[in-house]
N, C-alpha and C positions, 0 to 999 in steps of 0.2 A: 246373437238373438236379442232384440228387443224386449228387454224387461217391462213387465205391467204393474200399473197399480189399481184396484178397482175400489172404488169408497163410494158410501151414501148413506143415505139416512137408515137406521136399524136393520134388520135384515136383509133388506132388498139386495144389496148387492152380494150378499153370501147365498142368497136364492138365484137371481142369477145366474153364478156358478156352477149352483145345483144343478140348475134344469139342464145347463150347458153340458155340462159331464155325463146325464143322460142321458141327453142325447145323441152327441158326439164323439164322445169319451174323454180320456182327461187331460186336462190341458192344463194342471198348475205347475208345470216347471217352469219356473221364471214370472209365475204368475203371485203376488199376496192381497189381500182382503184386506180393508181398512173398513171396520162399520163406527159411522159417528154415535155419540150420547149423547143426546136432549140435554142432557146437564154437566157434558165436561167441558172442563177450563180447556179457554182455545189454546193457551201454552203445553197442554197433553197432548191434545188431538194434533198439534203441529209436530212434534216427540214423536208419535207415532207414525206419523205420514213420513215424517224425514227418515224414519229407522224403515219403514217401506222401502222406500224409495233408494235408500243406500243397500239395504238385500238385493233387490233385485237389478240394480246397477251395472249396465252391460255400456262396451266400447259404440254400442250401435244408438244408447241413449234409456230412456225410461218413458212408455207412454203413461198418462193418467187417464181412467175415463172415470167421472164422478156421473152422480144421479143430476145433482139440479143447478145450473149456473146458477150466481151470487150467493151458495149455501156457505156457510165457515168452508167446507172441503173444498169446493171449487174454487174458492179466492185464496185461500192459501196455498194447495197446489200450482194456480196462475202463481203466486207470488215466488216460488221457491223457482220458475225458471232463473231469476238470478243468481241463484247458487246452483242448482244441477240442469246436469240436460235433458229436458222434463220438454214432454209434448202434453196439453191435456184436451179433452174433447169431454164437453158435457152434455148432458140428456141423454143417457144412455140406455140401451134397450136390449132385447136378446137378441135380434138380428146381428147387431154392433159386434157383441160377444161371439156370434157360430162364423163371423165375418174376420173376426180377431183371432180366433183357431185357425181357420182355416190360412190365413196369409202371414201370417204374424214370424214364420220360418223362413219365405219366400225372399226373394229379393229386392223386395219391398225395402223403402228408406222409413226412415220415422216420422215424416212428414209425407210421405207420398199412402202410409197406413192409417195416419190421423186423417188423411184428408180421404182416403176411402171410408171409413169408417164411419164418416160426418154423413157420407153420402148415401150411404145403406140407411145409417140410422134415421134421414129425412125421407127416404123412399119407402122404408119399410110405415110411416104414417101417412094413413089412409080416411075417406071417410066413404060412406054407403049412403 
């Protein structure tokens, strides 16, 4: 199974999760939470992403999805594919997430889930 790591700026992505679990029900195995601080040294917040990312560390790889391209999470995530086998996809949304439950078991590759997921998460934004 495809290991995840879900990080962004303060609660949003532990809300996320929330909303996703009551919706759908629970989907943290293989799943952990990384929420950045406004004031930690980026050598922590890499510590912790790395100790992520090694938990949930499967033969099939580790997707990342952060909240916002070019934040500290997002660039350092991109940066650790040269050490682990790390997909990431940034902008992430709830869609992305009940889209990540739902396939994330399947036969789905780690790039053939990043690239579904990129694609929900652009479809599911709309305007009126």
């Amino acid at each position: 199974m495809i290991g995840v790591v879900i990080t962004g700026h303060g609660n949003f992505p532990k809300g996320l999760i929330s909303t996703a679990r009551k919706i759908i029900g629970d989907i943290k195995k293989g799943v952990v939470v990384v929420t950045t601080r406004l004031e930690e040294e980026p050598a922590n917040l890499r510590a912790r992403l790395d100790k992520a990312v090694e938990k949930v560390s499967s033969k099939d790889g580790v997707l990342v999805l952060t909240d916002v391209f070019g934040s500290s999470a997002s660039s350092m995530c991109i940066n650790m594919r040269k050490e682990y086998p790390v997909r990431v996809v940034t902008g992430m949304n709830l869609p992305m997430i009940f889209t990540l439950a739902t396939y994330r078991n399947s036969a789905f590759n780690i790039g053939d889930l990043a690239s579904k997921l990129e694609k929900i998460g652009k479809k599911s934004i709309t305007k009126w």
